[in-house]
N, CA, C and O atoms as a GROMACS GRO file, in nm:
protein
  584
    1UNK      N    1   3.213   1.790   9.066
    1UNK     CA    2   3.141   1.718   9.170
    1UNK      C    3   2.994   1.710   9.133
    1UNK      O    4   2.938   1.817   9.111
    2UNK      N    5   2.915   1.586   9.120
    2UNK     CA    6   2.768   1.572   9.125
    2UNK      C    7   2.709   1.529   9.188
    2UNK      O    8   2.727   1.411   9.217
    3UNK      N    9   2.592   1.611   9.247
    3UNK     CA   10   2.549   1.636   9.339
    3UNK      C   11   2.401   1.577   9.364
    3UNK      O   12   2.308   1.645   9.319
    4UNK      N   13   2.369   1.457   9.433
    4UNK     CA   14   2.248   1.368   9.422
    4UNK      C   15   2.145   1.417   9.500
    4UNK      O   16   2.140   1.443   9.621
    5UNK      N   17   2.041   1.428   9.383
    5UNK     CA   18   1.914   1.473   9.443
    5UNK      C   19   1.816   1.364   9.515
    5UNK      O   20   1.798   1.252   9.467
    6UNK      N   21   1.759   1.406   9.629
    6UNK     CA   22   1.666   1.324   9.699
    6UNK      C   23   1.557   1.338   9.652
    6UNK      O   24   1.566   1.440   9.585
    7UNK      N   25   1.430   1.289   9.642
    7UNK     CA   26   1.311   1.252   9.605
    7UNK      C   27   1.209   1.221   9.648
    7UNK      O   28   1.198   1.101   9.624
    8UNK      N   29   1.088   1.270   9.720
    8UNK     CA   30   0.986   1.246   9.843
    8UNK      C   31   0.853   1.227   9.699
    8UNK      O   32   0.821   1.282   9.594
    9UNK      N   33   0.817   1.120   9.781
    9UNK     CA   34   0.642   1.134   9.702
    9UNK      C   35   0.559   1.069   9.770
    9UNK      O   36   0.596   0.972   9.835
   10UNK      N   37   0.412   1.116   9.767
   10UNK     CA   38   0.314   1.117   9.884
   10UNK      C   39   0.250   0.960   9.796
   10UNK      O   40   0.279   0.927   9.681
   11UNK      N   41   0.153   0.881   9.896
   11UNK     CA   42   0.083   0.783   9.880
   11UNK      C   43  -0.016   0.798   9.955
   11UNK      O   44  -0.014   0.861  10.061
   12UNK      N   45  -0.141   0.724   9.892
   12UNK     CA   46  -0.243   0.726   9.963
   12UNK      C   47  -0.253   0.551   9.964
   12UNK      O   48  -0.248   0.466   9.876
   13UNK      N   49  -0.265   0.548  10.071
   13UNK     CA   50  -0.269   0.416  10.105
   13UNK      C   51  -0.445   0.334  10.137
   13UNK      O   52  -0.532   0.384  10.209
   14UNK      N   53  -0.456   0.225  10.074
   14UNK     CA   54  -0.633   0.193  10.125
   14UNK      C   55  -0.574   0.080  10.218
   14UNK      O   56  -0.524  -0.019  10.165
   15UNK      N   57  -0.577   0.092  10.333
   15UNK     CA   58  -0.563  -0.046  10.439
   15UNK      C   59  -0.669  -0.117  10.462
   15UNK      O   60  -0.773  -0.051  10.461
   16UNK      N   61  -0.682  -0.238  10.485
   16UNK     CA   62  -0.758  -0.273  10.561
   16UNK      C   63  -0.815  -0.306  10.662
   16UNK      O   64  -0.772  -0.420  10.642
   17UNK      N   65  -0.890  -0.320  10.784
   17UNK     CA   66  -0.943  -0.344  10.931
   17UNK      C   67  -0.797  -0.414  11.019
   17UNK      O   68  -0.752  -0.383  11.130
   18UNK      N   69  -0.764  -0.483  10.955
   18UNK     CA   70  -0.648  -0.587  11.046
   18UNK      C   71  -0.537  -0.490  10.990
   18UNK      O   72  -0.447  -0.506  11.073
   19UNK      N   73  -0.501  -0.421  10.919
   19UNK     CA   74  -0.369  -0.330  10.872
   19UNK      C   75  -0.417  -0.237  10.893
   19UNK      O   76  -0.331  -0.153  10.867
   20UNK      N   77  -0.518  -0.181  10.930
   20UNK     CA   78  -0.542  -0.028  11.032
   20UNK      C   79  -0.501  -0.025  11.131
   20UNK      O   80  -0.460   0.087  11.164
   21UNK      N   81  -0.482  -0.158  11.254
   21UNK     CA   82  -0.457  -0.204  11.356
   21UNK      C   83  -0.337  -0.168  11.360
   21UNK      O   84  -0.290  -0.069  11.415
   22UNK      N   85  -0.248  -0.307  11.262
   22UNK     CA   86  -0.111  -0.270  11.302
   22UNK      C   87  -0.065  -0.120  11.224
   22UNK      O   88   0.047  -0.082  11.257
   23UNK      N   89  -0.113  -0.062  11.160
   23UNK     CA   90  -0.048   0.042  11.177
   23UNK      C   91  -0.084   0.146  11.236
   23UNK      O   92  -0.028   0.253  11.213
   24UNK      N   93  -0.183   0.134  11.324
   24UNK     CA   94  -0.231   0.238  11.446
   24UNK      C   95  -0.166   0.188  11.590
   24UNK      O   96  -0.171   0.247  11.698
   25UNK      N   97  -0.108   0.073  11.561
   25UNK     CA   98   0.032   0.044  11.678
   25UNK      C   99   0.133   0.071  11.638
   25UNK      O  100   0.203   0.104  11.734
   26UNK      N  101   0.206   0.080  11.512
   26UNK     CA  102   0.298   0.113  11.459
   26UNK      C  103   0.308   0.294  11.502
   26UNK      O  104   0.413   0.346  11.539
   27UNK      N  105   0.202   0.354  11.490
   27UNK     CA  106   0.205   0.520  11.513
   27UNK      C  107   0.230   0.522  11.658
   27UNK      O  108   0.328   0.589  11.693
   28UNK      N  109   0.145   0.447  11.772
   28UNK     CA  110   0.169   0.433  11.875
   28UNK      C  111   0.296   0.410  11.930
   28UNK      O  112   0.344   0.486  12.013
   29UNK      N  113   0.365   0.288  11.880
   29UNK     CA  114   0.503   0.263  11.928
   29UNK      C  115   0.596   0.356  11.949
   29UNK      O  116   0.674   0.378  12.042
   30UNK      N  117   0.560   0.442  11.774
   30UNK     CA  118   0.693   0.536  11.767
   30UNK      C  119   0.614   0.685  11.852
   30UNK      O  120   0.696   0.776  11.863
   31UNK      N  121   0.519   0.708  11.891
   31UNK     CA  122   0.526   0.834  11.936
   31UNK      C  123   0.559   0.830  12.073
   31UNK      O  124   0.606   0.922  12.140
   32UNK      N  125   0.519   0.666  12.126
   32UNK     CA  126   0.556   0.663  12.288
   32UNK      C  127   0.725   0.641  12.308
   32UNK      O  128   0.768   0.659  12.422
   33UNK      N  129   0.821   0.603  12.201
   33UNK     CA  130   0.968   0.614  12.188
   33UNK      C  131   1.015   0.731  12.166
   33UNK      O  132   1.137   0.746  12.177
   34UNK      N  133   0.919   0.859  12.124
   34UNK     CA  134   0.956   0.976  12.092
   34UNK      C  135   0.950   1.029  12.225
   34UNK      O  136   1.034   1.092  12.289
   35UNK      N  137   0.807   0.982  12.260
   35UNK     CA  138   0.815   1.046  12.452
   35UNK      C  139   0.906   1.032  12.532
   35UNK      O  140   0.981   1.119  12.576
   36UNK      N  141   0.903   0.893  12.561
   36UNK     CA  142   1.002   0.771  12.635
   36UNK      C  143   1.194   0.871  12.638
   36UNK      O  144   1.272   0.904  12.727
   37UNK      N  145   1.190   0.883  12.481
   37UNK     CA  146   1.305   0.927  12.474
   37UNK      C  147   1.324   1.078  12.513
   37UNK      O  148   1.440   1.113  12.534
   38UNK      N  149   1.226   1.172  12.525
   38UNK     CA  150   1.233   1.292  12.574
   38UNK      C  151   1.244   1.355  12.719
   38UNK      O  152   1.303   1.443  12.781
   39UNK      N  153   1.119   1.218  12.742
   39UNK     CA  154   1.142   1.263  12.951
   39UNK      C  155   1.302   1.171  12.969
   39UNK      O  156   1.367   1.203  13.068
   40UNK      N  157   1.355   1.075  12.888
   40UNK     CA  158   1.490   1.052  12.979
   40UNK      C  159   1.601   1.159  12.909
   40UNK      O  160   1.711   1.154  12.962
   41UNK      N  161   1.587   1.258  12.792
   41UNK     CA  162   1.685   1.307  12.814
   41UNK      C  163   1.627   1.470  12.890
   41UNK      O  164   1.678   1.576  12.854
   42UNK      N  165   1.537   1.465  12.976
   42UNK     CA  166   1.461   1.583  13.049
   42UNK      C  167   1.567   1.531  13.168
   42UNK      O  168   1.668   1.584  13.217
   43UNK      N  169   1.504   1.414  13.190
   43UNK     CA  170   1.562   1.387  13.348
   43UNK      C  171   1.715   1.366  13.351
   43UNK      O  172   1.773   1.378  13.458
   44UNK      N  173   1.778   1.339  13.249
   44UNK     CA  174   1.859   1.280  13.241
   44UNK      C  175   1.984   1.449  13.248
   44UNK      O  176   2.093   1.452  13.306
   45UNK      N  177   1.922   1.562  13.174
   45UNK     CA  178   2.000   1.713  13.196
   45UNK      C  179   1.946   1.730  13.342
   45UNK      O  180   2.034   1.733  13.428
   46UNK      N  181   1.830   1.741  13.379
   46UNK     CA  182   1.790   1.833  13.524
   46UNK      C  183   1.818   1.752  13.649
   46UNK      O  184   1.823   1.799  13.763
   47UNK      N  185   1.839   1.596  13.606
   47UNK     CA  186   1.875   1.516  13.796
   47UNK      C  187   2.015   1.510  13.797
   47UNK      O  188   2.090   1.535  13.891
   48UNK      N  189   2.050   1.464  13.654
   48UNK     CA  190   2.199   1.410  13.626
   48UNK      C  191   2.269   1.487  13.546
   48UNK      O  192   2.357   1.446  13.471
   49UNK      N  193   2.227   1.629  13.561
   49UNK     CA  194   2.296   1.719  13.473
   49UNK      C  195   2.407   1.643  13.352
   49UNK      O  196   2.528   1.646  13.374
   50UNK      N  197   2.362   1.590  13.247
   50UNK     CA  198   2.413   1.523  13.171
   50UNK      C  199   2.334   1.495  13.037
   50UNK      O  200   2.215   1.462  13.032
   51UNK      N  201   2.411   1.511  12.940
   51UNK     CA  202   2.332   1.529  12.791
   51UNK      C  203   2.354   1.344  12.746
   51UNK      O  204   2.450   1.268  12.756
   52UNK      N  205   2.208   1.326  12.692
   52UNK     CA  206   2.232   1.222  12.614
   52UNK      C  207   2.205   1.271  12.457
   52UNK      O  208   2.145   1.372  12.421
   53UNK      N  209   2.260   1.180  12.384
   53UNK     CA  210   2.249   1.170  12.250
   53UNK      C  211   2.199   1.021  12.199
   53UNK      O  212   2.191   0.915  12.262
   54UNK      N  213   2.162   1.060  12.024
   54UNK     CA  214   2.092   0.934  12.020
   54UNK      C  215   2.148   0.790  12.042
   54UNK      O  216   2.064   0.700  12.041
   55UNK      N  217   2.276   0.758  12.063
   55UNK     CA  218   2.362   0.666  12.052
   55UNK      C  219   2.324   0.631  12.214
   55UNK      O  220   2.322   0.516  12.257
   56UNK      N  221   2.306   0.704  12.264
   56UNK     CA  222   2.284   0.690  12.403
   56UNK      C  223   2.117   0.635  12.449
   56UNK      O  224   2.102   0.538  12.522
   57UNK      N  225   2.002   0.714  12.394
   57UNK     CA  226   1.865   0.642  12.381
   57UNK      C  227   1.838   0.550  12.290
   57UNK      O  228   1.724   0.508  12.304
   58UNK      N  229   1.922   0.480  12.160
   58UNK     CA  230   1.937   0.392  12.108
   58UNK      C  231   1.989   0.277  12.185
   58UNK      O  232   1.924   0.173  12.181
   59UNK      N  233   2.085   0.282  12.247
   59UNK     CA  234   2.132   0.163  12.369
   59UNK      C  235   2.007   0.120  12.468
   59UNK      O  236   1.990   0.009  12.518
   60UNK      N  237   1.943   0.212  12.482
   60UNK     CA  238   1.881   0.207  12.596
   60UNK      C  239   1.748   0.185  12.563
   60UNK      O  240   1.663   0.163  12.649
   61UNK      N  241   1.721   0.191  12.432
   61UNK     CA  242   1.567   0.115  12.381
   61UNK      C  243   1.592  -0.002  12.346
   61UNK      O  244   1.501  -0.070  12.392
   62UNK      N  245   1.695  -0.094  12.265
   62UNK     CA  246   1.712  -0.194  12.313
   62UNK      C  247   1.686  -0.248  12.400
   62UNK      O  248   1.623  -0.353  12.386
   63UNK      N  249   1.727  -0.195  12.547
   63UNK     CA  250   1.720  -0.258  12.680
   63UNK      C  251   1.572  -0.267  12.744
   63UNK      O  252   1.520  -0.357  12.809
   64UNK      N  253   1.527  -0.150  12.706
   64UNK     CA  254   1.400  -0.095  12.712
   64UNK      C  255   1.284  -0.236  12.634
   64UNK      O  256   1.172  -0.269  12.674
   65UNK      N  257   1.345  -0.281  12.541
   65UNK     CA  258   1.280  -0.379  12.402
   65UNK      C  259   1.270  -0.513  12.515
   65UNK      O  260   1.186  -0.601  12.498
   66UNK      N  261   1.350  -0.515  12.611
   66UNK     CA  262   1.404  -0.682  12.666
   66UNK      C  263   1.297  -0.698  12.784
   66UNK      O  264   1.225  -0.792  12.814
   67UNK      N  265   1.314  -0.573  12.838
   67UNK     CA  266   1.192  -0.594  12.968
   67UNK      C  267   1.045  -0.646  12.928
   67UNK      O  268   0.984  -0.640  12.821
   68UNK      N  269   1.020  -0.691  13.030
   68UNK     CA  270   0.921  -0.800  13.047
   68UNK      C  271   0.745  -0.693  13.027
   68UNK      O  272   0.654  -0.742  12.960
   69UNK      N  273   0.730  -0.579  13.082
   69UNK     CA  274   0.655  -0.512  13.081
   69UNK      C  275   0.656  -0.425  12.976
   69UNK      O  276   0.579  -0.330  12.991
   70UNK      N  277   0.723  -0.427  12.865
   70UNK     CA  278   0.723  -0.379  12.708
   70UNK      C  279   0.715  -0.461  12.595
   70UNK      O  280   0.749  -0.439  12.479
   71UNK      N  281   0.657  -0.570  12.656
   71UNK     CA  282   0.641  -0.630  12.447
   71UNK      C  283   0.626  -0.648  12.337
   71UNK      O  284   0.674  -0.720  12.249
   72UNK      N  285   0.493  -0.514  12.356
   72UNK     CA  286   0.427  -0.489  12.254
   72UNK      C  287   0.580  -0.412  12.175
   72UNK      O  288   0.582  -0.452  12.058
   73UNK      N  289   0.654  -0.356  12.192
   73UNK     CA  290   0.733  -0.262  12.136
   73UNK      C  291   0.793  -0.404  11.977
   73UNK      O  292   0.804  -0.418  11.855
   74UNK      N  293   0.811  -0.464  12.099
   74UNK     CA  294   0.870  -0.570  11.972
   74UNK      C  295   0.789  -0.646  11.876
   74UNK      O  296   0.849  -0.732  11.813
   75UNK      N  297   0.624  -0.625  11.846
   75UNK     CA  298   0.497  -0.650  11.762
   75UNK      C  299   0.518  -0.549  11.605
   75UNK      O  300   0.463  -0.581  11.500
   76UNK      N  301   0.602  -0.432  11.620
   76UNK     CA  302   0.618  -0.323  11.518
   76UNK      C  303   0.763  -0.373  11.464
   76UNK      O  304   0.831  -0.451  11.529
   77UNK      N  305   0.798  -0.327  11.354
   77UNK     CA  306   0.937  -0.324  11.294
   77UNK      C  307   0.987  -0.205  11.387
   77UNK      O  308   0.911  -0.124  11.439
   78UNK      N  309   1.121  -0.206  11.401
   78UNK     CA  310   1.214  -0.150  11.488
   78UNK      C  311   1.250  -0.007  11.408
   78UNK      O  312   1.302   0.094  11.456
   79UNK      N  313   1.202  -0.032  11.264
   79UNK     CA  314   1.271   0.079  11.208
   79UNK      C  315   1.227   0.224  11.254
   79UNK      O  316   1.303   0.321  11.252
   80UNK      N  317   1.092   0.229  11.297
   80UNK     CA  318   1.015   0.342  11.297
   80UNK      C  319   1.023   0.394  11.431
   80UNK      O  320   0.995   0.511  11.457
   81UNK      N  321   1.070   0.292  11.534
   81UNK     CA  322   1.144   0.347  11.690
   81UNK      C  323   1.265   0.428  11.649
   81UNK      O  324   1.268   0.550  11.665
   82UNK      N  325   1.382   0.348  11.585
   82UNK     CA  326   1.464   0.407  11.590
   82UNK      C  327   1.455   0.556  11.503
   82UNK      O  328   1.522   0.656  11.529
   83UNK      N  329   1.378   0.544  11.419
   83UNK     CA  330   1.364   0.688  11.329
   83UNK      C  331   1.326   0.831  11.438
   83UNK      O  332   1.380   0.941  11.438
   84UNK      N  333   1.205   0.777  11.532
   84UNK     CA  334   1.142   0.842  11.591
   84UNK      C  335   1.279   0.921  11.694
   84UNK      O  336   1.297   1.038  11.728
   85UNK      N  337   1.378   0.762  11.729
   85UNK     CA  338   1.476   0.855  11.794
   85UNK      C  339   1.575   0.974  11.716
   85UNK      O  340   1.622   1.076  11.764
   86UNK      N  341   1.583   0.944  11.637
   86UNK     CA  342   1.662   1.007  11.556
   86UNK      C  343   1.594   1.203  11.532
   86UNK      O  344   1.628   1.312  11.576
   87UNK      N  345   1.491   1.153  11.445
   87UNK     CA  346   1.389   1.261  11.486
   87UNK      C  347   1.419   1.361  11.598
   87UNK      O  348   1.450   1.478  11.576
   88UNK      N  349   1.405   1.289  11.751
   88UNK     CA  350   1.395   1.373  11.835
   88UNK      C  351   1.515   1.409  11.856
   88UNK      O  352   1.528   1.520  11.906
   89UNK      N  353   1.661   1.316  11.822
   89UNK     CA  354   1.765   1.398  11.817
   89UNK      C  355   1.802   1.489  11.716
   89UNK      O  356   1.911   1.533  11.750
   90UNK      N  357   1.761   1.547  11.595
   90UNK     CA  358   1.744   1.646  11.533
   90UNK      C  359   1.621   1.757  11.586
   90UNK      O  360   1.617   1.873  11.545
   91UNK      N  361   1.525   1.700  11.683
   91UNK     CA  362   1.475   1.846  11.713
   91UNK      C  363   1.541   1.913  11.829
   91UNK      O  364   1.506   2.026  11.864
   92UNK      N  365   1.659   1.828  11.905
   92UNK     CA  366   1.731   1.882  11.973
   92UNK      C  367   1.841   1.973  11.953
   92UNK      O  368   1.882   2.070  12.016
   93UNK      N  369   1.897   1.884  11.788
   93UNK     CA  370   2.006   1.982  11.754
   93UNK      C  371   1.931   2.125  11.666
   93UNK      O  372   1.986   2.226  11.622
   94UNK      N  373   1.816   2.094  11.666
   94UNK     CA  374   1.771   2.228  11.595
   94UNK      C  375   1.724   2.307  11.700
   94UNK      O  376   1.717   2.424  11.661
   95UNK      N  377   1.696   2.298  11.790
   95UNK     CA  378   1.697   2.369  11.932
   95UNK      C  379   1.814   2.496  11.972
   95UNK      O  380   1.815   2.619  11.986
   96UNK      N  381   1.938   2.346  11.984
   96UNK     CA  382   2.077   2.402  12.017
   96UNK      C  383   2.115   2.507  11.955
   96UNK      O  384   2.148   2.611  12.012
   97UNK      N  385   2.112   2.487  11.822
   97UNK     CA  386   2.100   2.580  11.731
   97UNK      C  387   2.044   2.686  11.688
   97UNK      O  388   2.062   2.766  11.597
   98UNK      N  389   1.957   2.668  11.788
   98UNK     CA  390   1.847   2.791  11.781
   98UNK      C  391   1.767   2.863  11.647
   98UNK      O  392   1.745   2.977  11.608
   99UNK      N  393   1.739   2.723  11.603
   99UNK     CA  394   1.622   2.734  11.478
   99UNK      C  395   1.486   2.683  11.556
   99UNK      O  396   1.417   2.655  11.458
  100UNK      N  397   1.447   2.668  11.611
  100UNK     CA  398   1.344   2.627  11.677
  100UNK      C  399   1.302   2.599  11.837
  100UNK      O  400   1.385   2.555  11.916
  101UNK      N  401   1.174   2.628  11.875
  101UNK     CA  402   1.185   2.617  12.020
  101UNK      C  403   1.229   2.465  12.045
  101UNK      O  404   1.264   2.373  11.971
  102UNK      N  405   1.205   2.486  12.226
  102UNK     CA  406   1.241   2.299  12.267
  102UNK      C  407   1.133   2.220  12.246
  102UNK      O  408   1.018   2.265  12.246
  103UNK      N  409   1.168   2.074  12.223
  103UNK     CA  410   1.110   1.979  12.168
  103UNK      C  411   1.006   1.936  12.275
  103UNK      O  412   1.033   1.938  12.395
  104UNK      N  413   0.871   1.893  12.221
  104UNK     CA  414   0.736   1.872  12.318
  104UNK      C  415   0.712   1.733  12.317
  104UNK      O  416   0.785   1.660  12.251
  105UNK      N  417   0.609   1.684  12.390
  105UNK     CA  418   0.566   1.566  12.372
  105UNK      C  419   0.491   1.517  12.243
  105UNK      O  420   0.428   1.613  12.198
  106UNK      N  421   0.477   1.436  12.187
  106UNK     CA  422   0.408   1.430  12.119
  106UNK      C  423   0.238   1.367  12.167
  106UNK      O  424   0.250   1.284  12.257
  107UNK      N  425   0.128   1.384  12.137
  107UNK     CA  426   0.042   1.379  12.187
  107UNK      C  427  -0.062   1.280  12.010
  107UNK      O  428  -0.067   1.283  11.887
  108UNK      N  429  -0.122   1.208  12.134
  108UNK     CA  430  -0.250   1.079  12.058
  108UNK      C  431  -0.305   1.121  11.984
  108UNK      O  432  -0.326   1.049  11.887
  109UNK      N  433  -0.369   1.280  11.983
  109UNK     CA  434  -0.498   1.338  11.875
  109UNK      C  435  -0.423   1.412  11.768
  109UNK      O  436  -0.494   1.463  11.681
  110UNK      N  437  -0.291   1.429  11.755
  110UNK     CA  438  -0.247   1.486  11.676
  110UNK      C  439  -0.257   1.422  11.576
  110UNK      O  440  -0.322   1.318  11.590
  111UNK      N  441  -0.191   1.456  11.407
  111UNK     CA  442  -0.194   1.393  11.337
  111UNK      C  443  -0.071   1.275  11.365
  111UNK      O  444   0.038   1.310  11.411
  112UNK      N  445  -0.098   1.144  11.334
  112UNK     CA  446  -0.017   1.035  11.321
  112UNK      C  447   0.066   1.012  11.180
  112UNK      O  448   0.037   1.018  11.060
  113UNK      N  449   0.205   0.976  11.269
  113UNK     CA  450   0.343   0.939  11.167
  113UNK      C  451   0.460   0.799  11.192
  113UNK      O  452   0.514   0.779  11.301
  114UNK      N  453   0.475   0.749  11.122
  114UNK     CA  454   0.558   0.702  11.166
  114UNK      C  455   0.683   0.671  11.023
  114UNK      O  456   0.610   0.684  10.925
  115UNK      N  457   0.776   0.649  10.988
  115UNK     CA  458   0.877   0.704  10.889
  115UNK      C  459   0.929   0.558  10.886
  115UNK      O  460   0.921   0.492  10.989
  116UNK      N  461   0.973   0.512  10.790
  116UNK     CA  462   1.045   0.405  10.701
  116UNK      C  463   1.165   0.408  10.662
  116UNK      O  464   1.133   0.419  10.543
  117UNK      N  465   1.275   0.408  10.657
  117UNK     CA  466   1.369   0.403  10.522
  117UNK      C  467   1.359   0.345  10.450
  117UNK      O  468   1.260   0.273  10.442
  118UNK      N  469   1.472   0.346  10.341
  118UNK     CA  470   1.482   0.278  10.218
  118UNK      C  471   1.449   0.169  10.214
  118UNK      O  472   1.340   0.129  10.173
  119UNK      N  473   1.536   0.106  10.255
  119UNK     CA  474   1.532  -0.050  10.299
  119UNK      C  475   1.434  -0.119  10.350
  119UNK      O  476   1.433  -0.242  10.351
  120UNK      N  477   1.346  -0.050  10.397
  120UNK     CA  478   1.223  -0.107  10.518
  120UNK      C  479   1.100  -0.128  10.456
  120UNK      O  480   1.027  -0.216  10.502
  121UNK      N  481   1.061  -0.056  10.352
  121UNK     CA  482   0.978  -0.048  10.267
  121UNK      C  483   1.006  -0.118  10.100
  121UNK      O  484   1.114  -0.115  10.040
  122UNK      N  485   0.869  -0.183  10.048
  122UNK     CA  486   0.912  -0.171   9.898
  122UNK      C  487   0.739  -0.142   9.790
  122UNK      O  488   0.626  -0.190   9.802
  123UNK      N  489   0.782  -0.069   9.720
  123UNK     CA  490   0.670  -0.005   9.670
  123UNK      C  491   0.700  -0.084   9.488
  123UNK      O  492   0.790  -0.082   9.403
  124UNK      N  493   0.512  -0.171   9.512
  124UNK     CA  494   0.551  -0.211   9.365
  124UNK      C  495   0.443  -0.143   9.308
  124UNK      O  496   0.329  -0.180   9.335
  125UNK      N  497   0.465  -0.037   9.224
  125UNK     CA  498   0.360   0.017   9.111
  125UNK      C  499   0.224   0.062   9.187
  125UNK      O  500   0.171   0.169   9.157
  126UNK      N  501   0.150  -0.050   9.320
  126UNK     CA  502   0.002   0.013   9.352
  126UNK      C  503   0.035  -0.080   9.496
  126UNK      O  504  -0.051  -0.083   9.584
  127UNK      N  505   0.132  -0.136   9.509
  127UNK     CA  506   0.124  -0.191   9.647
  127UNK      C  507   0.246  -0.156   9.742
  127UNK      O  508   0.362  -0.142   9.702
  128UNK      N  509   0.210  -0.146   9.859
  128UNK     CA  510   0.364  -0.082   9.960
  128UNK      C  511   0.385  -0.186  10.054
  128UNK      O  512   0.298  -0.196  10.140
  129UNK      N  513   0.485  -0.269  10.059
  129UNK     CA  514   0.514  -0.349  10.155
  129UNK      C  515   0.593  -0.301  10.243
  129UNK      O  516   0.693  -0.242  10.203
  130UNK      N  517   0.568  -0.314  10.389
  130UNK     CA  518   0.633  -0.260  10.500
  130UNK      C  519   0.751  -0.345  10.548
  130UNK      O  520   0.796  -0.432  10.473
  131UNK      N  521   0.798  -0.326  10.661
  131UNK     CA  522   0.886  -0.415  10.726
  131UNK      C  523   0.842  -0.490  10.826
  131UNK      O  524   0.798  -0.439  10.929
  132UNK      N  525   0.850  -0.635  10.803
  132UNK     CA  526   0.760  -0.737  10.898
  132UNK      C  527   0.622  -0.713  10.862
  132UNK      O  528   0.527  -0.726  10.939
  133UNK      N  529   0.617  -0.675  10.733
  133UNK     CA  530   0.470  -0.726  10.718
  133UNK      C  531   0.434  -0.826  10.591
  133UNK      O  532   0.445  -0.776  10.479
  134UNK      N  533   0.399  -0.939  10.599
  134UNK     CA  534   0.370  -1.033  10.455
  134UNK      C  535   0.294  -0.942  10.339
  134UNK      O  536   0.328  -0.912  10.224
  135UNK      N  537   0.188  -0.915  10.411
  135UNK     CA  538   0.042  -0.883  10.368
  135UNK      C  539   0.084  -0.683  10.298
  135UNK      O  540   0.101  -0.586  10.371
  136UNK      N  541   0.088  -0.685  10.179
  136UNK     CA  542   0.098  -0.526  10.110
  136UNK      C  543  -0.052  -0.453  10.177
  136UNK      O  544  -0.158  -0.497  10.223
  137UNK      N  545   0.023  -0.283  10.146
  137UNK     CA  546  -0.072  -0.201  10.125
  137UNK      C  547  -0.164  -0.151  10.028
  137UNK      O  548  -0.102  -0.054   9.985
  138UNK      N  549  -0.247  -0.155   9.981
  138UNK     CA  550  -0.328  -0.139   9.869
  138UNK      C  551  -0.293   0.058   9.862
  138UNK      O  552  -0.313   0.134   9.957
  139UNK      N  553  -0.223   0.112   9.687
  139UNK     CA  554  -0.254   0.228   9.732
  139UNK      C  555  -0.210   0.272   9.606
  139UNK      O  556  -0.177   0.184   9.527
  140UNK      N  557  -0.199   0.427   9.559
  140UNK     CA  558  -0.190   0.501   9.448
  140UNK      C  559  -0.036   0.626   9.503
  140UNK      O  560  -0.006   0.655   9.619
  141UNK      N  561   0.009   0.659   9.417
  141UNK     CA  562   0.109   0.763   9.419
  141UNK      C  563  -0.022   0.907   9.388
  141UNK      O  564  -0.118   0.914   9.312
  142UNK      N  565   0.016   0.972   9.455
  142UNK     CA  566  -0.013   1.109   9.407
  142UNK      C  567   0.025   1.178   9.274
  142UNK      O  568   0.137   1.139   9.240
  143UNK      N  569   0.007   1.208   9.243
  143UNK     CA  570   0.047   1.368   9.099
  143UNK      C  571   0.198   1.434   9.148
  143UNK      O  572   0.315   1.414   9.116
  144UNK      N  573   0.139   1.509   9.230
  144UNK     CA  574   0.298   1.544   9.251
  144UNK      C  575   0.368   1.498   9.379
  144UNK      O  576   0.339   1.412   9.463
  145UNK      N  577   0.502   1.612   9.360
  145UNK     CA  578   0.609   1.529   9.446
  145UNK      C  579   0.594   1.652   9.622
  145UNK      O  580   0.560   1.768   9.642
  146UNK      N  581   0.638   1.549   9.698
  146UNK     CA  582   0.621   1.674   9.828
  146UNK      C  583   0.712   1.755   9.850
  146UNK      O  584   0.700   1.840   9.938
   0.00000   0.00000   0.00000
């Protein structure tokens, strides 16, 4: 059996004024889907004594995407909502599990993230193109790997 290794490596990215923007909404989107998704599965165990999972706040950000008083959500690629959910359903199962306390809000002054997959991204040699974005990132690979 052979066994495939994964591979992380850091970038420093130079953006510019109009791509600082969108990706200081892009951090925004996904930390308020990380929230969004935490107080409904808060309320969702303590009113409705009932567990959701991500299949369950994935349905429901969709729906969440359609309302009239959320648009901005749909200005970002979708990938980095749904990651964010995912995310918070692994800090739940690492909870359950009791590797870690329960999962918090995430908060504005902290450091900012928001996560890509494969597919969503493409990195040529010094430039990183995002998802839904024309316009690359100007940027360098680091030395080493994380």
């Amino acid at each position: 059996m052979k066994l495939q290794q994964k591979r992380a490596y850091k970038y420093r990215c130079y953006p510019t004024d109009e791509q600082k923007t969108i990706l200081a909404r892009t951090f925004g989107c996904a930390r308020y889907i990380y929230n969004w998704g935490l107080r409904l599965r808060i309320n969702a165990y303590y009113k409705d004594n009932k567990r959701l999972y991500y299949s369950d706040t994935s349905a429901l950000l969709t729906e969440l995407k359609k309302q009239d008083d959320h648009p901005w959500l749909n200005e970002v690629s979708c990938v980095p909502t749904q990651q964010a959910l995912r995310h918070l359903d692994k800090a739940f199962r690492n909870f359950f599990e009791g590797r870690t306390k329960y999962p918090t809000f995430k908060k504005k002054r902290n450091q900012q993230s928001a996560e890509y997959i494969t597919s969503a991204f493409q990195w040529n040699n010094t430039q990183l193109t995002l998802a839904q974005r024309q316009q690359a990132l100007d940027g360098h690979r680091h030395q080493g790997r994380c």
